[in-house]
N, C-alpha and C positions, 0 to 999 in steps of 0.2 A: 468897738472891735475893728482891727484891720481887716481891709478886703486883701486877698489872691489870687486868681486867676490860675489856675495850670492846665498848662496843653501839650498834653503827651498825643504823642505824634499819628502814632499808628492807629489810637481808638478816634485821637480828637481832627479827624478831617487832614489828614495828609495824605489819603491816600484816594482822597475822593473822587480822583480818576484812573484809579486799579481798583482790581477785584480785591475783597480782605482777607486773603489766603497768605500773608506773609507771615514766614517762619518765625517771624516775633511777635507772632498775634497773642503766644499763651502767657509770655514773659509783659507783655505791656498789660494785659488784662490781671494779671497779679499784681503789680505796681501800684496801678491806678485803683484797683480796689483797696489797697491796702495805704495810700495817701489819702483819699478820700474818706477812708476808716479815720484815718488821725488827725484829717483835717476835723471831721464830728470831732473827736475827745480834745480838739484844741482852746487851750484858756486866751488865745489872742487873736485867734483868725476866725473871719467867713470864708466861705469859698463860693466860684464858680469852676469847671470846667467846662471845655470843649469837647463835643461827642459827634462823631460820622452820623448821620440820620440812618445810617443804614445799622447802626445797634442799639440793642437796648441794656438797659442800665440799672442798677438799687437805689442811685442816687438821683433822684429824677428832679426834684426840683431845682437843683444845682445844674444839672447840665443845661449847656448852651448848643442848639442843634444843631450842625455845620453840614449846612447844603452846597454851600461853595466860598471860596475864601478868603471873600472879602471882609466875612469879621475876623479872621485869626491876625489881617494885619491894618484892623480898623483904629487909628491913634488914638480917636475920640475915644472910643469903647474902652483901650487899653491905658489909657491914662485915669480912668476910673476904677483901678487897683493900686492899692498901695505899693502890690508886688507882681511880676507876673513870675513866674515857675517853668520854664520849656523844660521841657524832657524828649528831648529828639535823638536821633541815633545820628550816627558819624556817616551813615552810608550815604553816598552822594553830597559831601558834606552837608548834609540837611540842619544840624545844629549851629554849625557856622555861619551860613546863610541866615538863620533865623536871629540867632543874638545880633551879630550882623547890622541888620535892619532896628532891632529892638536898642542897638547902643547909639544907631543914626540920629535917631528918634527922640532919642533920653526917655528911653521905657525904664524904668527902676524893675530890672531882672536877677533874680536869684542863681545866677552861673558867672561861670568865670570869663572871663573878658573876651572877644573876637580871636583875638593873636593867638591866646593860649592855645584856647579850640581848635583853630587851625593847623596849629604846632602838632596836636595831641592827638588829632585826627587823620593823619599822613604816619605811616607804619616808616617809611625810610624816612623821612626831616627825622621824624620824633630819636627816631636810632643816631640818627647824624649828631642831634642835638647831645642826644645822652653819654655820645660818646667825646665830643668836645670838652663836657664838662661834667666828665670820668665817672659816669655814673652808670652801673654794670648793666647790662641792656643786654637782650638779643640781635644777634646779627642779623642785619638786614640787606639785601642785595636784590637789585631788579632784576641780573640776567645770574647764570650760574657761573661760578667761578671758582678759581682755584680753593678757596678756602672750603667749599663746600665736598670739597672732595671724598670718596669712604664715609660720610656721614647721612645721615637719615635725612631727609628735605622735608618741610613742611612749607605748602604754597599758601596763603594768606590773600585776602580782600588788599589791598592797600589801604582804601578809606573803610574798613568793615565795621562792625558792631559785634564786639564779643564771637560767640563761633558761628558768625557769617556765615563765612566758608574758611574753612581750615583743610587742608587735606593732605596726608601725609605721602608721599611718593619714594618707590624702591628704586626704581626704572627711569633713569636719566632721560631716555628720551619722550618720554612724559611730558620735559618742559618744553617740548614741540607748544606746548597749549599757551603758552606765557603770553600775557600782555600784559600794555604798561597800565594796566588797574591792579594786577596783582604784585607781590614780593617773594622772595624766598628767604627762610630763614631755616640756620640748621634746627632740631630736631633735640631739646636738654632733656635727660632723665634727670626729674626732681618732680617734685611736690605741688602741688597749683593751690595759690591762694588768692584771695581776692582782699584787700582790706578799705574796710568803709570808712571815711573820713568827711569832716566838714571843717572848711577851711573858711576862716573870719581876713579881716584885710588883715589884720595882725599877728595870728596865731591858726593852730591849726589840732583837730582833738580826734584822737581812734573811737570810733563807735564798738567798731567790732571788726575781729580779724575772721575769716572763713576759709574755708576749706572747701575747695572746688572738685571734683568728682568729674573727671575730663576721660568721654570712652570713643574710643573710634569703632564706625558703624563704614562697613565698606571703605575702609580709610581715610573717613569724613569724620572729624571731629564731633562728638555732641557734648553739652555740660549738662549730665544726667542728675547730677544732686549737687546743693549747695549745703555746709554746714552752717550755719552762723555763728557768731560766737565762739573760737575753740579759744584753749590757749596754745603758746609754743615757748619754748625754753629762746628763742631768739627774738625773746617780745623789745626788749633794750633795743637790739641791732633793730629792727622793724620802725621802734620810734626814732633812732636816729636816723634812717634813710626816710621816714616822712617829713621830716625836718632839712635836711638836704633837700629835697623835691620841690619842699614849702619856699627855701631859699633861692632856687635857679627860675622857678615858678612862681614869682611874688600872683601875678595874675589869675591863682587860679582862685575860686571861692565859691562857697556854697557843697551842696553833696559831690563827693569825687569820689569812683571806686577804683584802685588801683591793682590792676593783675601782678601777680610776681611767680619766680618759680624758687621755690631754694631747695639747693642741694647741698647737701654737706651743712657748712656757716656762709655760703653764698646764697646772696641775695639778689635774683635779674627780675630787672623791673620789665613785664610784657610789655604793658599800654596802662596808659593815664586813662579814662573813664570822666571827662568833667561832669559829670550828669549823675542824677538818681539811676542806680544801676536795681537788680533783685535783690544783691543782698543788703539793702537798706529793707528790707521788707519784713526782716525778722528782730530789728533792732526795737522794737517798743514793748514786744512780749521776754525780750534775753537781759535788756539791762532796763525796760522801763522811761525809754526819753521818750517822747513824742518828737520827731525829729522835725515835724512843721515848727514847734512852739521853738527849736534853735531858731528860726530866722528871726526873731523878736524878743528872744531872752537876752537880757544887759548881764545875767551873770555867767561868771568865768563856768563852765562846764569840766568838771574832773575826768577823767580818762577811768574809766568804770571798769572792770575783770567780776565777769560771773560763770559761774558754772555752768549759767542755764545753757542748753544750745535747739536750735531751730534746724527742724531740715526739711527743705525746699528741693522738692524732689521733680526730677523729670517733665522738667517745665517746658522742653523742646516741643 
C-alpha cells in the first residue's frame, strides 16, 4: 500500500505558538476526523498525520506528535510518503508558503500548484483575474468607491478562509476601519453554494454541490449549516462554469471547494477553495466515494447525482 502523510494546519502543529482557541478549531476537527475516517476504509493508502501535542486524538497510532516544527518541514521524513496532503487555510497565506516549500523540494503534494494558491488566495488578484478572463465574480475594491454607492458593503479578510471575517456594513463611515488586509465588496442577494470538486491534471469531476446556510450574527457573517449533496435545475450551467475555471486554471488539482452565489441563471464565482474544504466531509456517506482512494484510482470517475443529503450543522 501507498503511504500519505496529512497535515491539516490548525490540529497538526501550526499553531504551536498560539493558544488553540482559533475560530477554525471546530471546522478542522470535523475534517480531520472525517479524512482519517476514510483514510481506515481506504483499499490504497496508510496513513500518518500531524497532531499539536497539546491534543488528543481516536487515531493514536497514526499521529505524529508536533512539539515543534521541525518535522512538518523535515525532507527526509517527508520524502518517506508517497504523497503528502496539506490542508492549510489561506490566512497569512499559510497554504502558499507551505506548497511553496514542498514544490522547492519536489515533495509529491496532492494540491494545486504555488501560483494557483497564490492567485486564489488574494480576494482582489483573484477578482482582477476573473474579470480579465470574463468570468462573473464579485466586486472587489480596496478603498470605497463610486460603484459601491446606495448598495450594502460587505468588508472581507483579503487573504481570509471561508467566513473569517465577513462583515456587513450600513454606515459608510465604518470604512474609517479599512486596511490594506481587508477588501470591499458589494453585498449580492442570491443563494450560497459551495460545490466539491477534484481536479486530475486532465480533467475535472463534481463530487457534490451544497448548499450553504450563511446568517449574520451582529453583522458578522457565520456559515451555520452546510447541505451536502442538493440538486439544482442549473446543474448543466454549474458543470460548464467548472469547465471554464478547469480551463483559465489548468494549475489547480486535487480537492477544490468552490463558493458561488446565483441568482436568477447567474452564476458569481465567490473564491476558489484549492484545499479539502467541510463540505468534502459529507461525500463518502451521499454518493459513496472514498475521496482518499480518488488520489490513486486510474479509473475515469462518473459524475454521481443522489438524493442522499448531509447536514453539517453549526460548525462555527
Amino acid at each position: 500500500m501507498k503511504k500519505i502523510l496529512i497535515y491539516e494546519y490548525i490540529t497538526g502543529g501550526g499553531l504551536l505558538n498560539e493558544d488553540l482557541t482559533s475560530s477554525l478549531m471546530n471546522e478542522a476537527d470535523m475534517i480531520t476526523t472525517s479524512i482519517y475516517d476514510m483514510c481506515h476504509k481506504s483499499k490504497y493508502f496508510e496513513y500518518n498525520n500531524f497532531r499539536d501535542y497539546r491534543l488528543s486524538g481516536s487515531f493514536e497510532k497514526e499521529a505524529i506528535i508536533i512539539k515543534n516544527k521541525d518535522k512538518i518541514y523535515d525532507l527526509k521524513f517527508l520524502r518517506g510518503f508517497d504523497y503528502v496532503l496539506p490542508i492549510l487555510p489561506e490566512l497569512n497565506m499559510s497554504l502558499y508558503l507551505y506548497v511553496k516549500y514542498l514544490e522547492k523540494h519536489k515533495i509529491n503534494a496532492i494540491i494545486s500548484d504555488s501560483s494557483t494558491i497564490e492567485l486564489c488566495s488574494d480576494k482582489l488578484q483573484f477578482y482582477k483575474f476573473c474579470e480579465k478572463k470574463s468570468l462573473l465574480s464579485i466586486e472587489t475594491y480596496k478603498n470605497y468607491c463610486g460603484s459601491l454607492s446606495g448598495r450594502l458593503i460587505l468588508i472581507k479578510d483579503r487573504y481570509g478562509a471561508g467566513c473569517s471575517f465577513i462583515k456587513i456594513i450600513t454606515n459608510i463611515k465604518s470604512l474609517n476601519t479599512i486596511n490594506n488586509k481587508m477588501v470591499l465588496q458589494p453585498y449580492i442577494e442570491g443563494d450560497d453554494y459551495s460545490i466539491s470538486v477534484y481536479f486530475t491534471k486532465h480533467n475535472f469531476y463534481i463530487l457534490t454541490i451544497n448548499k450553504q446556510i450563511i446568517k449574520f450574527k451582529n453583522k458578522i457573517a457565520r456559515l451555520s449549516c452546510i447541505i451536502v449533496n442538493v440538486q439544482h435545475h442549473l446543474h448543466l450551467k454549474i458543470i460548464s462554469l467548472m469547465s471554464r475555471i478547469k480551463d483559465v486554471l489548468p494549475g489547480l488539482y486535487g480537492f477544490v471547494g468552490i463558493d458561488i452565489i446565483i441568482k436568477g441563471n447567474d452564476i458569481f464565482i465567490v473564491e476558489i477553495n484549492p484545499r479539502l474544504t467541510t463540505s468534502f466531509i459529507g461525500i463518502y456517506d451521499t454518493i459513496g466515494i472514498n475521496i482518499i482512494d480518488l488520489i490513486a484510482s486510474r479509473k475515469p470517475l462518473k459524475n454521481i447525482i443522489s438524493g442522499k443529503k448531509i447536514y453539517i450543522k453549526n460548525y462555527e
